[in-house]
Every structure is written in C-alpha cells, then in structure tokens.
N, C-alpha and C positions, 0 to 999 in steps of 0.2 A: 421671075419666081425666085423667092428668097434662096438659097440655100444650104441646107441644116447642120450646124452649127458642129462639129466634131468638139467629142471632149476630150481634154487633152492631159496628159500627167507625165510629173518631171524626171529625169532621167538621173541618175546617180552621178553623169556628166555635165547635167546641166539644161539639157537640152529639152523642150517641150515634143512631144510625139502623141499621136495620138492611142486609145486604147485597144491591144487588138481585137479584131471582129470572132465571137463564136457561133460564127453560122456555120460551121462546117465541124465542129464539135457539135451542133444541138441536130444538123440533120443525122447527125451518126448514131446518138442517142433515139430517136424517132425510127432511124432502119432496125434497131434492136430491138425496139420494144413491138414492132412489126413480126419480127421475127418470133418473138416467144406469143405473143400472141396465135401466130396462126399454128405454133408447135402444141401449145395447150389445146384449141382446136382437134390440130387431127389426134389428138391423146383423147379425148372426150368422146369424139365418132368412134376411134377403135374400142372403148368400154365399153360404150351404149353396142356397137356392132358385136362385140360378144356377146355383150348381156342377153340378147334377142337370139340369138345364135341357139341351134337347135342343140347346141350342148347341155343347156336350163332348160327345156322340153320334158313336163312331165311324160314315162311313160309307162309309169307300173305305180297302182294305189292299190296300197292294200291296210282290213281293217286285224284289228287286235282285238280280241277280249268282247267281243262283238255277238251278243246273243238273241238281241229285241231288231235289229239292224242289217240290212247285209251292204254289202261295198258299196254297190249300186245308190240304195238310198240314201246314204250317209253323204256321197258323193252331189246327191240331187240337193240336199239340205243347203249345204255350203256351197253350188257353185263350181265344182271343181271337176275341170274333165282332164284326159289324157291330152299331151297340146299343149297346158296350159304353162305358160311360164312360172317355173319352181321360184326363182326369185322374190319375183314380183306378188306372186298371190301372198294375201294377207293369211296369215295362220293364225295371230291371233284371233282375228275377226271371226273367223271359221271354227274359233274353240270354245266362242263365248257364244253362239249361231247354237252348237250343237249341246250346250249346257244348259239352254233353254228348254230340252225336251224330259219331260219328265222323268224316263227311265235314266237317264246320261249323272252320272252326278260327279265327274270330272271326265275331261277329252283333253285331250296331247294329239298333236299333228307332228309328226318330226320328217325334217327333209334329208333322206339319205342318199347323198351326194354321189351319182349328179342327177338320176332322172328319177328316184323313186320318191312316193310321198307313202308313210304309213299313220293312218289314222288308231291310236291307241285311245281306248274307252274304259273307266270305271264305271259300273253298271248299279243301279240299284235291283232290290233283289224283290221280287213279291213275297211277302209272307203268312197274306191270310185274303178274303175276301168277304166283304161285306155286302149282302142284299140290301137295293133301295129302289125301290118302284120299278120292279123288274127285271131289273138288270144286277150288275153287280159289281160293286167299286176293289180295284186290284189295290193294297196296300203295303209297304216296306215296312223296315224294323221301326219306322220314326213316325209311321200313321201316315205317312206319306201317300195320296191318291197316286197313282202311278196311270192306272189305266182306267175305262169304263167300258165292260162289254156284257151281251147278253148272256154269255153262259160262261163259267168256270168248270177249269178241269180241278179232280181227283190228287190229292197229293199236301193240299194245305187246309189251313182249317177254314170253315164258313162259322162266320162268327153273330151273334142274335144279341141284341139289348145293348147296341149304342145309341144312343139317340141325341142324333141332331137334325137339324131342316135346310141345310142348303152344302154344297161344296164346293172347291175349285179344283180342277187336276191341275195337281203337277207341284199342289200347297197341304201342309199338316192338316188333317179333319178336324175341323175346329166340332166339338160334343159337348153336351151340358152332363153327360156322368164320365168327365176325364179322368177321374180313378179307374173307372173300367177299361178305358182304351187303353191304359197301360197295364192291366192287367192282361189284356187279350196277348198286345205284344211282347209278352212276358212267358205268356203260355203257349205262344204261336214258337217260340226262342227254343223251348224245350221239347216240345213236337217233333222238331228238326233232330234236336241232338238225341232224342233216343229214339228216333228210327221210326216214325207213325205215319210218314208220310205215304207211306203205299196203304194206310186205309181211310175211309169216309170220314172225318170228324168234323162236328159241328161240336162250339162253346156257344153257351147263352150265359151272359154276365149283366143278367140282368138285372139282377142280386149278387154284390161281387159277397155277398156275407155266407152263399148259397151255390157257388158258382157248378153247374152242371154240363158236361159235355156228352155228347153219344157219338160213340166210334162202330163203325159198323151198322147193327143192330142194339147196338148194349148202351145202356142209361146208365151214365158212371157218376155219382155225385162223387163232387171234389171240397164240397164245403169250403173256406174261407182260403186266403192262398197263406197260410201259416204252413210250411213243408210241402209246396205247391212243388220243387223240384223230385222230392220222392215218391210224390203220389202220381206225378207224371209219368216217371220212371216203374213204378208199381203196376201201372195201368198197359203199360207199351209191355212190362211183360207177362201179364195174365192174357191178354187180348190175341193173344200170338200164342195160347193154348186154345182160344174156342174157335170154334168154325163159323165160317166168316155169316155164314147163311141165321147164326143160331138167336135169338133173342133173347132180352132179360136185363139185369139190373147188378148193377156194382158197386157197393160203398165204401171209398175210401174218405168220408170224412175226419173218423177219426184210427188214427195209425196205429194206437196200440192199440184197437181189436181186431179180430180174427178178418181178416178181406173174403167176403163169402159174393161169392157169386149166383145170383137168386133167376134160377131158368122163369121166362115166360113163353106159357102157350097159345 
C-alpha cells in the first residue's frame, strides 16, 4: 500500500520538513464548542424550568369597570382560570375575544406581577329602547343594538316611529327615517342630563316635524327639535310639580307662549 505522500516546506535553513499536524488544535476547538453547547443547554432548561415555575401561576383575577359581566363570566369567555401560566396566556387574544361582545367597546387585560391578572372593561351604556315584535332592542348613544330582551326597566326612554325591518346585535340599526334615530339619540342625551330618568317616558318621532313624548301620564308636545335642549329642560321641570298619578297634556311647541298645562279627566 502506497504511502501518503507528506507535504513538505522549506526552512529558513534550508532544510525541507514537513508541515505540522493540527489535530490536536482542532480536537481542542471541538471540546469547546462541546462545552458552550451543553452550557447554552442547561441556561435554556433553567428558563423554561422557571418559566413553568409556580411563580407565573395565576392566582387572583379580578374585573374593573365591570357592570353587564362579573369575573366569573368574563373569565369563562377567554379561557382563563386561576393555574394558568401568567406568561404564557395570550392577552391580546383574550382582548379582541372580549371586544366582540356587544356591551364591551374596549377591554385591557394587565398582568400584575407576579400572580395577578386584572381584567379592565369600557362599557357601552343603554340609552333608550326600542319595541319590535315583542320584545325590545337595548341601544347606546350610537344606535348601537346592545341587547334583545322581553321586557325593559323604567329609567330610559321607549322610543315609537323608527322604522326598519331586520337587525344585527352588536351592529348600528340600520332605519329608513335616519333623521329620526338621531333625533331619538339626541333626546335620549338630554333625559339623562336633566334628571328624567326616574319617570316613564316614551318619544314617538314619527314625525320628527311633530315630535311627541309622554312622561308619566302627561302628552307633552315637543314639536320640531329647534330649542329641543330647553323644552327638555322645561318639561323635566314642570313634570316634577305634578303628581305622578295625574293626567293631561303639555305644550311646549312653541317657547315664547305661556307653557300651560291642560288637566284630563
């Protein structure tokens, strides 16, 4: 068998030698890189072995600002139980989860380090309700369906003469007299602010040119909304001299005459 051939280079003397061998340079290079390898390793286990570590253990959720909701629910929606690793669970996932619900119209999740989760909610608000074959559609400042249920409480207006034919919760009511929807949420705005909501009212804007409401027992024509803020204001305080039992009729269409209040028997 032949044998391999050594290469050779020449000496500053003269003399040919051959070149020396780096086998024992390259296994040295190979133990070190052994080395940092299995050191990145155990640095990798000890992360992960924290991260897991019942240090990241949720174990207190609690909600904010939380009126349509309570912890429990909120909790059931997204997924999220006491246990669960604070890290790792998605938050955002969990924000855009709970912004899907119709009342919700922003949710913040924040992780209060090390074991608490607090779910923070902006809320939309009901501010009128509308009858439709029965039942009665909950709606916000923006005509917003919010909810659908068989009966409404006391405190916001019931509102008459929108007219559309189909809807979606959780989407603007789409109406073919969209002047009126914003008259409603216009008039529902000022209910609030002067204080009407502890009595009965219904708006019928079925004619916004003619618009009429009854509060209590009393028929209060409002006529067209030209000083619709002071005839609201007008009404919330004559209405809060009659007894709540008494009937009749109030015209403030037009403001500079006399606001007379007309008993019926």
């Amino acid at each position: 068998m032949q044998k391999q051939k050594e290469e050779l280079y020449t000496t500053e003397a003269g003399y040919q030698e051959p070149y020396p061998k780096t086998k024992n340079r390259s296994s040295k290079q190979k133990q070190n890189m052994q080395k940092y390898t299995i050191a990145a390793l155990l640095l990798v286990l000890a992360g992960a072995a924290f991260l897991f570590s019942p240090v990241f253990s949720i174990q207190n959720i609690r909600a904010e600002n939380a009126t349509q909701f309570s912890t429990t629910q909120l909790c059931e929606k997204i997924g999220l139980s006491q246990g669960d690793n604070a890290v790792l669970f998605s938050r955002t996932k969990a924000e855009h989860i709970l912004e899907q619900e119709p009342y919700i119209e922003k949710a913040r999740i924040v992780w209060e380090f090390p074991n608490t989760y607090v779910i923070s909610l902006t809320e939309r608000k009901v501010r009128a309700y509308i009858p439709y074959m029965g039942s009665y559609l909950y709606i916000d400042e923006a005509g917003r369906v919010l909810d659908v249920k068989n009966t409404y409480v006391d405190g916001l207006p019931l509102v008459k003469g929108l007219l559309f034919t189909e809807f979606e919760k959780g989407d603007v009511l789409e109406v073919d007299n969209q002047e009126a929807l914003e008259v409603v949420l216009h008039i529902s705005q000022m209910i609030q602010k002067y204080a009407l909501t502890e009595m009965v009212v219904e708006i019928d804007v079925s004619n916004i040119a003619q618009i009429d409401a009854e509060v209590n027992h009393v028929r209060v024509h409002l006529g067209k909304m030209e000083n619709m803020d002071q005839k609201i204001r007008n009404m919330a305080e004559i209405m809060k001299t009659i007894p709540k039992e008494d009937r009749g009729i109030l015209d403030l269409r037009d403001l500079s005459k006399p606001m007379i209040f007309q008993y019926l028997t």
